[in-house]
C-alpha positions in Angstrom: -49.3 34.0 -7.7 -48.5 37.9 -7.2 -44.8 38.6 -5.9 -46.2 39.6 -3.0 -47.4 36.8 -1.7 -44.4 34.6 -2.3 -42.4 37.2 -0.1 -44.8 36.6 2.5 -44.6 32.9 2.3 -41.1 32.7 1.9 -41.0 35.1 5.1 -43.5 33.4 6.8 -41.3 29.7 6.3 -38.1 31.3 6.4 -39.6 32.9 10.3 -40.9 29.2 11.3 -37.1 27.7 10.4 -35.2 30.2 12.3 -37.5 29.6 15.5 -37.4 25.9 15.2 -33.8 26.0 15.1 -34.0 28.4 18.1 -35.7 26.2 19.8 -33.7 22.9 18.9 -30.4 24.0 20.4 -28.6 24.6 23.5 -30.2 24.4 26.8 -33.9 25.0 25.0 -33.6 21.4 23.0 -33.9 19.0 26.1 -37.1 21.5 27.3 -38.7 21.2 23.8 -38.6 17.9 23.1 -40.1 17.0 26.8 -42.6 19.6 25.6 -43.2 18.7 22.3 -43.6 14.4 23.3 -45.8 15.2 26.4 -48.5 17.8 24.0 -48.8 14.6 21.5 -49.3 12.2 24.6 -52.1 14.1 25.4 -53.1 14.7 22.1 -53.3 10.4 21.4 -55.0 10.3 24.7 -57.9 13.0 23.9 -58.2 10.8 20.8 -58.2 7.9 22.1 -61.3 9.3 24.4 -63.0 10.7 21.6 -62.7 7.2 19.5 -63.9 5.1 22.9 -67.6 7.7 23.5 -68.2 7.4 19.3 -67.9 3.2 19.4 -70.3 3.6 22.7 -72.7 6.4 20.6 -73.0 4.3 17.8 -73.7 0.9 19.7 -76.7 2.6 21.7 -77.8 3.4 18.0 -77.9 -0.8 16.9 -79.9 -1.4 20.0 
């Protein structure tokens, strides 16, 4: 791997810390973590969804 492209990783990780830890403190925690827990709510639900129509695809296949 070129030097390059480990500055850019290294930058690239070093960017995603320093905004997590942004984002985890003061007033901004209690906002992000209501953000954070509803987005994967909706996430298990979409799945969820997606999981239920597939079983009902592939039963209308058997029949």
């Amino acid at each position: 791997m070129k030097t390059s492209k480990k500055i850019i990783i290294g930058l690239g990780l070093a960017g995603g810390t320093l905004l997590a830890a942004w984002l985890l403190t003061g007033d901004r925690k209690l906002k992000t973590k209501e953000f954070v827990s509803k987005k994967a709510s909706d996430i298990k639900q979409a799945l969820r969804k997606e999981k239920a129509g597939s079983e009902e695809e592939s039963e209308m296949n058997y029949v």
